[in-house]
C-alpha positions in Angstrom: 0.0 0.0 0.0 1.1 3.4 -1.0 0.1 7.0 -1.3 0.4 9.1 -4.7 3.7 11.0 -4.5 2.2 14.2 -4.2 1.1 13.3 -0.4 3.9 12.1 0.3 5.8 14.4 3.0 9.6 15.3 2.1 11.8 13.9 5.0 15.5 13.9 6.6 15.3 11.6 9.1 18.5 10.5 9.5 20.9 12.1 11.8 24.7 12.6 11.7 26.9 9.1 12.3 29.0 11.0 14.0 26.7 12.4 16.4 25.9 9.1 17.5 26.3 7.2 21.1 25.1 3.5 20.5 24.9 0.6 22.7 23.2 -2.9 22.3 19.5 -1.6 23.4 20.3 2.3 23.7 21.2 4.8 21.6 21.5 8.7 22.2 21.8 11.2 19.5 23.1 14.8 20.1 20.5 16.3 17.5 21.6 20.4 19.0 23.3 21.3 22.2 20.4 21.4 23.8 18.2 18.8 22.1 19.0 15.0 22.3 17.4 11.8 21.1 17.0 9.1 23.8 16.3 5.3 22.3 15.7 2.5 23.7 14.8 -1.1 22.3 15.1 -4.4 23.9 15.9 -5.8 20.4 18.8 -3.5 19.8 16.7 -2.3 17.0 16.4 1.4 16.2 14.8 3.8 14.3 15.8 6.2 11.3 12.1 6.6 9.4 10.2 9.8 9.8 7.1 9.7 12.1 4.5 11.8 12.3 5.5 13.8 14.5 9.5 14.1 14.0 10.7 14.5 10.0 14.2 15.8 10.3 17.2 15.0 12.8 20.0 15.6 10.2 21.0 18.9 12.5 24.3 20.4 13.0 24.9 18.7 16.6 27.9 21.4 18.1 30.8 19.9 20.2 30.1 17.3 22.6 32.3 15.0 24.8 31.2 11.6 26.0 32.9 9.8 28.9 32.4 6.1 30.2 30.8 5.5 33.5 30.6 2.1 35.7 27.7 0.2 35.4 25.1 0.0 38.5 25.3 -3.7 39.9 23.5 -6.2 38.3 22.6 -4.1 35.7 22.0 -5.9 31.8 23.9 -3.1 30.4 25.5 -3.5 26.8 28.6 -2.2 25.8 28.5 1.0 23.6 30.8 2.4 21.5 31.6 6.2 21.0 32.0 8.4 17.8 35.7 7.6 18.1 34.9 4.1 17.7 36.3 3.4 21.5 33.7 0.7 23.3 32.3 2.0 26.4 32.2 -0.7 29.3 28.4 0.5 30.5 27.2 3.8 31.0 27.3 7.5 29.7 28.4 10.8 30.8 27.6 13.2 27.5 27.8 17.3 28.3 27.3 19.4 25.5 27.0 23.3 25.7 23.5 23.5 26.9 23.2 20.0 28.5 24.8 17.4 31.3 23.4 13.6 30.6 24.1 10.7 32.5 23.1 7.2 31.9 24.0 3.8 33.4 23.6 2.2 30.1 19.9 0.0 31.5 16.8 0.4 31.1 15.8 3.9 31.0 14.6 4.2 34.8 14.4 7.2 36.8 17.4 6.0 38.9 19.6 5.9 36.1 18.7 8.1 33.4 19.0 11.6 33.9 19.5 15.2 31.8 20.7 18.2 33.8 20.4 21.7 32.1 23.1 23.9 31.9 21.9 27.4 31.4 19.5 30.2 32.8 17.5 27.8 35.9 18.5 27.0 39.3 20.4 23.5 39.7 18.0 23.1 42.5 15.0 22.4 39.6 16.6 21.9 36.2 17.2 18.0 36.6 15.2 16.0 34.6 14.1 12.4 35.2 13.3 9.3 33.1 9.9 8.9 34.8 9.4 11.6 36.6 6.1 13.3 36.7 6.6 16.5 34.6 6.8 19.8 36.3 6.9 23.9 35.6 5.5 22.9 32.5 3.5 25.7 30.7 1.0 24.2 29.1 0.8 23.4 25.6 -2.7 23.4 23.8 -5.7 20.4 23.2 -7.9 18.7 20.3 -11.0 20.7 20.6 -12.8 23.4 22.6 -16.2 21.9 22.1 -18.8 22.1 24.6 -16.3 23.9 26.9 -17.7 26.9 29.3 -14.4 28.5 30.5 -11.4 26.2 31.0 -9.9 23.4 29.7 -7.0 20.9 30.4 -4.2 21.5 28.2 -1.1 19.1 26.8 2.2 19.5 27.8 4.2 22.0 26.0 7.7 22.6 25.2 8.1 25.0 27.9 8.6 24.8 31.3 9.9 27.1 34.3 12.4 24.4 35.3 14.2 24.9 31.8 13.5 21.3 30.6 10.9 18.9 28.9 10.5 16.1 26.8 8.5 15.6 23.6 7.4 11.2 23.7 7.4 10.1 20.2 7.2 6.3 20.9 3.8 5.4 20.2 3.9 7.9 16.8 3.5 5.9 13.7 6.3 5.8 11.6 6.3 7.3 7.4 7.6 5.1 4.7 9.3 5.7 2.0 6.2 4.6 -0.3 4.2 7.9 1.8 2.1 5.1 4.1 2.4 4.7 7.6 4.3 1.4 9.5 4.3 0.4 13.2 7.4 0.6 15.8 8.4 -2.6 17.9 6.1 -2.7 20.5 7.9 -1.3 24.1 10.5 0.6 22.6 10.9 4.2 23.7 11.7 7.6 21.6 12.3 10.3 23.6 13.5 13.8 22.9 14.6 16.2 25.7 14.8 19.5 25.0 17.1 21.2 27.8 17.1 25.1 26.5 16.9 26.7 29.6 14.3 29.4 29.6 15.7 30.2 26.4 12.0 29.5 24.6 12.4 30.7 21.3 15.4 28.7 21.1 13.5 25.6 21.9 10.8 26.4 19.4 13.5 26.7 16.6 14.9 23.0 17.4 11.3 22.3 17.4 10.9 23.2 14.4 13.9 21.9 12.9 12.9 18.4 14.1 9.6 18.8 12.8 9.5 20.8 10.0 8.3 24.4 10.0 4.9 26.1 9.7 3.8 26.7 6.0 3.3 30.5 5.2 -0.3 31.0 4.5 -2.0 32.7 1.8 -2.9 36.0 1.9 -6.9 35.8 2.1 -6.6 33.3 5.0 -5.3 36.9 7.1 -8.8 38.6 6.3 -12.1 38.4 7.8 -13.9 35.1 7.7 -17.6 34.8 7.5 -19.1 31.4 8.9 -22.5 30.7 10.3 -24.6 27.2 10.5 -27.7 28.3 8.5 -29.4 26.7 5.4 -28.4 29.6 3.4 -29.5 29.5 -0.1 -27.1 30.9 -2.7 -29.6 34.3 -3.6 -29.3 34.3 0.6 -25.7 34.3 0.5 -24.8 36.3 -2.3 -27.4 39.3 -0.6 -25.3 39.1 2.6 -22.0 39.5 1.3 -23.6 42.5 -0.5 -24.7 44.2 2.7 -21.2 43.6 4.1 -19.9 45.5 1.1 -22.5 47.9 1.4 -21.3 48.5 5.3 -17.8 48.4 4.1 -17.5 45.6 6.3 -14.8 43.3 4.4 -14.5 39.5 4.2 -12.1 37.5 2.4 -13.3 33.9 3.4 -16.8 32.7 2.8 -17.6 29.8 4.9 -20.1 27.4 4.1 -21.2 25.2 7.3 -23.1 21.4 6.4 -25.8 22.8 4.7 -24.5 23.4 1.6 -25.3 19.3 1.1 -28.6 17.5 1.8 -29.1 17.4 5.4 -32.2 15.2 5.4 -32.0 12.4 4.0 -34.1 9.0 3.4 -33.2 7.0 6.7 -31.9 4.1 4.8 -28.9 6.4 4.1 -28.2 7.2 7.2 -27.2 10.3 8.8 -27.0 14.0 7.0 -23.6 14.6 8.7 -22.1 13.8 6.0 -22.2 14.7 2.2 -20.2 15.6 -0.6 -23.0 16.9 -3.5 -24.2 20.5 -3.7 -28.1 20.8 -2.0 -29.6 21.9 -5.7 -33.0 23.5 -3.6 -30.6 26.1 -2.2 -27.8 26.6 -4.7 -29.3 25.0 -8.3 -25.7 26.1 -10.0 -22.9 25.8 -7.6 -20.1 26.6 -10.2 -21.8 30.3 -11.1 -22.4 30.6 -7.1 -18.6 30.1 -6.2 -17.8 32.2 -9.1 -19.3 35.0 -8.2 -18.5 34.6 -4.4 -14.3 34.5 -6.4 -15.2 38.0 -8.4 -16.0 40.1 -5.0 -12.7 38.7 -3.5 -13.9 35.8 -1.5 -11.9 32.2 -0.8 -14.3 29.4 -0.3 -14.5 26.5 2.2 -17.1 23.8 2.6 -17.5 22.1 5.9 -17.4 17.8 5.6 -18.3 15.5 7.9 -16.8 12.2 6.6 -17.4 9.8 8.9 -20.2 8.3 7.3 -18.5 7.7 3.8 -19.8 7.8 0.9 -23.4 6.7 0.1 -25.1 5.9 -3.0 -27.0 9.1 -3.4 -24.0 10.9 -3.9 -22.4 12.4 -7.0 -19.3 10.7 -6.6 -20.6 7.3 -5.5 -20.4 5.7 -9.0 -16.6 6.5 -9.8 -15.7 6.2 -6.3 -17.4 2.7 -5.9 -16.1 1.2 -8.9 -12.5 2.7 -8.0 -12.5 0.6 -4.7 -14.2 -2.3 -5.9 -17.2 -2.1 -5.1 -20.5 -2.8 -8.0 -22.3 0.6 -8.2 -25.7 -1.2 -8.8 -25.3 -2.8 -5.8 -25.8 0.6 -3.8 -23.1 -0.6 -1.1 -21.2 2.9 0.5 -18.4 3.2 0.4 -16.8 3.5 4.3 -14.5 6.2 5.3 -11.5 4.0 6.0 -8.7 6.2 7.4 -6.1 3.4 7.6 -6.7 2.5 3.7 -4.4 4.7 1.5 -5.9 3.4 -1.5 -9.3 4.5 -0.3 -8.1 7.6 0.5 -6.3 8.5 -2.3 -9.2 7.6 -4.4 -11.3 9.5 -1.5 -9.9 13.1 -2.9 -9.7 12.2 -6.4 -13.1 10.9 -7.1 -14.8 13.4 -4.0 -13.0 16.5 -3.5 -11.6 17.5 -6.6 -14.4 17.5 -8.7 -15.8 20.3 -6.3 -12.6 22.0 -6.3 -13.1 21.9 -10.2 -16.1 24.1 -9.4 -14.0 26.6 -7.5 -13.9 25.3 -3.7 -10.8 26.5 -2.9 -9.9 24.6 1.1 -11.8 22.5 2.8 -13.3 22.4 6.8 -12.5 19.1 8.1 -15.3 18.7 10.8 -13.7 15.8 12.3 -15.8 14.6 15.3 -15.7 10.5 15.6 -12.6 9.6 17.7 -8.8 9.3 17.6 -9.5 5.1 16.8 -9.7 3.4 13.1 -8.5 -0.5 11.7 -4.6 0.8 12.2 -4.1 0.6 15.8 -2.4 4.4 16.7 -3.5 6.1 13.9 -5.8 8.9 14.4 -8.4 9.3 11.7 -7.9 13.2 12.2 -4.2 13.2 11.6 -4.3 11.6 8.4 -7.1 13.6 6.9 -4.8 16.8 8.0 -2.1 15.3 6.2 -3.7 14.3 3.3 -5.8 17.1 2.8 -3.1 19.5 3.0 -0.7 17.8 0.7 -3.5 17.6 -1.6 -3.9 21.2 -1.4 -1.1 22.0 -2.8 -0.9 18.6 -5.7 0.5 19.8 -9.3 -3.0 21.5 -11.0 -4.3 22.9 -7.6 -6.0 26.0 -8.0 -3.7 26.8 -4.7 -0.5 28.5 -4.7 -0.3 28.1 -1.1 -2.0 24.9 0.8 -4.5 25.5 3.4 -7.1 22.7 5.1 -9.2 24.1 8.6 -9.6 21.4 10.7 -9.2 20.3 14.6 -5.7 20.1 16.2 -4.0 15.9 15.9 -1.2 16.6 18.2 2.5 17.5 17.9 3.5 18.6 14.9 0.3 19.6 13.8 1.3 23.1 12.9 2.8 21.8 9.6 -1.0 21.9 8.0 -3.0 25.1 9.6 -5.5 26.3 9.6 -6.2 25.2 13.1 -10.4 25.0 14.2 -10.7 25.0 17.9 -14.5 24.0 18.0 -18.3 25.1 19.5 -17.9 27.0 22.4 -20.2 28.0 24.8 -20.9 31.9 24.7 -20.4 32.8 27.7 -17.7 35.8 29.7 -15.6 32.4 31.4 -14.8 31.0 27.7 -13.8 34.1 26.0 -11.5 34.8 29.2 -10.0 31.5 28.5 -9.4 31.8 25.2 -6.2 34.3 25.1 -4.2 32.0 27.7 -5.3 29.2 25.0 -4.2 30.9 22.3 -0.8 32.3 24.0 -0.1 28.3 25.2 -0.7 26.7 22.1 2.8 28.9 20.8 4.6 26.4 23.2 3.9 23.5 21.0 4.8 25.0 17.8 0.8 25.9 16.9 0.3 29.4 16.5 -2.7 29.3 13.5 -5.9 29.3 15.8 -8.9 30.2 14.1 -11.9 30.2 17.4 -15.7 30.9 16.9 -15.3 35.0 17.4 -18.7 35.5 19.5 -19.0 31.9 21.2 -20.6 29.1 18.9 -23.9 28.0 21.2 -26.3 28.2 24.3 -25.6 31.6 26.3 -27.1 34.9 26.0 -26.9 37.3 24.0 -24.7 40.2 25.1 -23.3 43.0 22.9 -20.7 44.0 25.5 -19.3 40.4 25.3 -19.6 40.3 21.5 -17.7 43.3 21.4 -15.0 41.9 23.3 -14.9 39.0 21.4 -14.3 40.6 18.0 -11.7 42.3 19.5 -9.9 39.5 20.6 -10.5 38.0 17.2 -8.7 41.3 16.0 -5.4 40.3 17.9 -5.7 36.7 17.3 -4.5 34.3 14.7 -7.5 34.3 12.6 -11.0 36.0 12.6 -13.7 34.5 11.9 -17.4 35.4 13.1 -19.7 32.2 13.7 -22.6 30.8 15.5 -24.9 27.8 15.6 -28.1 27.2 13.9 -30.1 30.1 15.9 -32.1 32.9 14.8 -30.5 35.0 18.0 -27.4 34.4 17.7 -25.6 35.5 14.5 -22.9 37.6 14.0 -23.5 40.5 12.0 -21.9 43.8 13.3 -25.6 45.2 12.6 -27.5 43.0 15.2 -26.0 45.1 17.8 -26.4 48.2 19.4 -25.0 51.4 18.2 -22.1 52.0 20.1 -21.1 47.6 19.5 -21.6 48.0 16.1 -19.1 51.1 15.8 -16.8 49.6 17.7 -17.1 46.2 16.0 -16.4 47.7 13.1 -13.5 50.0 13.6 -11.3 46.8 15.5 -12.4 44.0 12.8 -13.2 45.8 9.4 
């Protein structure tokens, strides 16, 4: 199994020989002075693939020295030889610039595997672990702020008061050559420590190194985006974005929620959720629609819900069936099967580019069914992030730069913004979480946020905390006004009071 080569993600992922410390079951690679790879496999097997998380360790390592230690007793400690080629009798004393590591050459345990950081923290703190419950940490960011009212519990970030952290990539899938995905031997850790002190941009930028940097957007993704879950018809949405010109009240984003596709459907389908062909009733010529929505300035996205896969009432279904096998007389859908690559090849070329043909220009993944599919460890939402984006951007795109909006899949997730942080409640306690949110989610790498400006559902309505919202919509990543289906609680500037609506409009427009 195999992807096309044009989602296929361009790697370095193997390091510098010489920046090597190996033993029979360990290895440690000096990937900066402050950033090292810890391994450990009770095979002696080790691994130089890509995963999803990590893409590049061919860094510049600095100098480093690496001296032998003694063994603990009884310890099952191989032999290991440095990048001299001398064979060390058991354990490890490495010291770089920005690190001290010592290792007794076992199992990693926290008794014998430790990382002490050199610069810019107190001794007393700056030790870290193998095993040790995580502390000073900053906070990093999480999946989704769906149904939350106020707080939420974040990941662990990069940063920490106490000047070190590590980043666990050993139950990551691993990227083959071929662009597909392949498993690690079961109990063997991956570990990188990052020991920068409280220098934190300097731990961002070996971050980034290791996992590739943040694509540059394009330039409409920086405007205004209008979004709202409402069966708008075409004549419906073309009058609104008139208004907005006429209140010189810019977008460059149009935002179609799920009702751009049949919603209710014959119950031997199954759910609306999900659809993939234009709701003729509300938009009878879809290419025109998205043309015209193109020649006042406006990107388009369509929001998809694919969990249900494709069914026979769909456009696609005849291609797409016979591509994967199936009879289309037979009326059998087609299942979303994240952990088949033909499928999902097959999935954009048969689904989604016939409706970029017509001018969609990035899609909303609405991803809402669970990290679980038939690979164990592979996360449904990851792959459609990677796919999508790297489909984006395939040879005949109408893109220049790729873009995809979907929900947040972990580290390394900033490689394919934009990121959708989910239905909110409206209410004061969630908008005066959302800044420490946004500011955390920097310690991971992800800095492309786009939240529901206004709250998504439930609440109240209140222009002073509408007002507030739009202007920290101003000052964040992305803006983009939306609301769920409710005839109280849209988003236009004009559904406010005076003094709301002025100040609405001189922060966001």
């Amino acid at each position: 199994m195999s992807l096309p080569e044009h989602l296929r993600l361009s790697t370095r992922p193997v390091a510098d020989p010489a920046a090597v410390i190996a033993g029979e079951r360990f290895r440690i690679t000096v990937l900066t002075p402050c950033l090292v790879r810890l391994e450990y496999s009770r095979s002696g097997v080790f691994e130089d693939r890509a995963s999803q998380v990590v893409i590049r360790r061919d860094l510049p390592a600095g100098a480093f020295q690496v001296r032998r230690r003694p063994a603990r007793p009884g310890s099952d400690a191989a032999g290991a030889a440095d990048p001299g080629g001398e064979v060390f009798e058991r354990g490890v004393e490495l010291e770089t610039a920005g690190l001290h590591l010592s290792y007794d050459g076992g199992p990693f345990r926290s008794q014998g595997l430790s990382v002490q950081v050199k610069k810019g923290v107190s001794k007393y703190h700056s030790v870290w672990r193998f095993g040790a419950p995580p502390q000073g940490n900053l906070g990093g960011t999480a999946r989704t702020l769906d149904g939350v009212d106020g707080r939420c519990e974040l990941e662990p970030g990069l940063m920490s008061i106490y000047g070190v952290s590590v980043l666990d990539d050993s139950h990551s899938l691993l990227l083959e050559p071929d662009g597909w995905l392949g498993v690690r031997e079961p109990g063997s850790l991956d570990l990188y420590v990052f020991a920068h002190g409280r220098d934190y941009q300097a731990a961002l930028r070996d971050f980034y190194a290791i996992t590739g940097p943040t694509p540059m957007l394009p330039r409409y993704a920086l405007g205004n985006w209008w979004s709202r879950y409402h069966d708008y018809s075409a004549a419906d949405y073309e009058a609104l974005m008139g208004r907005f010109e006429t209140e010189q009240l810019p977008f460059s984003v149009a935002v179609l929620d799920m009702d751009w596709h049949p919603v209710d459907l014959d119950p031997a389908l199954g759910s609306g959720w999900t659809g993939y062909s234009w709701n003729r009733e509300l938009f009878p010529d879809p290419p025109a629609f998205l043309q015209r929505l193109h020649e006042r300035g406006l990107a388009v996205t369509l929001n998809v819900h694919p969990a249900d896969g494709i069914r026979s009432h769909e456009d696609a279904y005849p291609d797409l069936a016979r591509a994967v096998g199936i009879d289309p007389a037979s009326g059998t859908p087609v299942p979303f099967d994240a952990a088949d690559p033909d499928f999902l090849a097959a999935y954009l070329e048969q689904v989604h580019h016939p409706r970029e043909a017509e001018g969609v220009d990035f899609w909303w993944l609405d991803w809402q069914s669970g990290p679980f599919c038939a690979l164990a460890g592979l996360d449904p939402l990851w792959i459609l992030n990677h796919v999508h984006f790297l489909d984006s951007a395939r040879p005949g795109s109408r893109n220049r730069r790729p873009l995809t909006f979907s929900r947040y899949a972990g580290p390394g997730s900033h490689r394919y913004p934009v990121g959708f942080s989910g239905d909110t409640v409206v209410s004061w306690a969630s908008l005066a979480f959302q800044p420490h949110f946004t500011a955390t989610a920097s310690n991971i790498g992800y800095g492309w946020w786009s939240h529901d400006i206004g709250g998504h559902m439930f609440g109240a309505k209140d222009d002073e905390l509408a007002t507030r919202w739009v202007q920290l919509g101003v000052f964040s990543p992305i803006l983009r006004l939306h609301s769920t289906r409710d005839a109280f609680n849209s988003k236009e500037p004009w559904r406010y009071g005076r003094e709301p609506r002025r100040i609405m409009g001189e922060f966001g427009f």
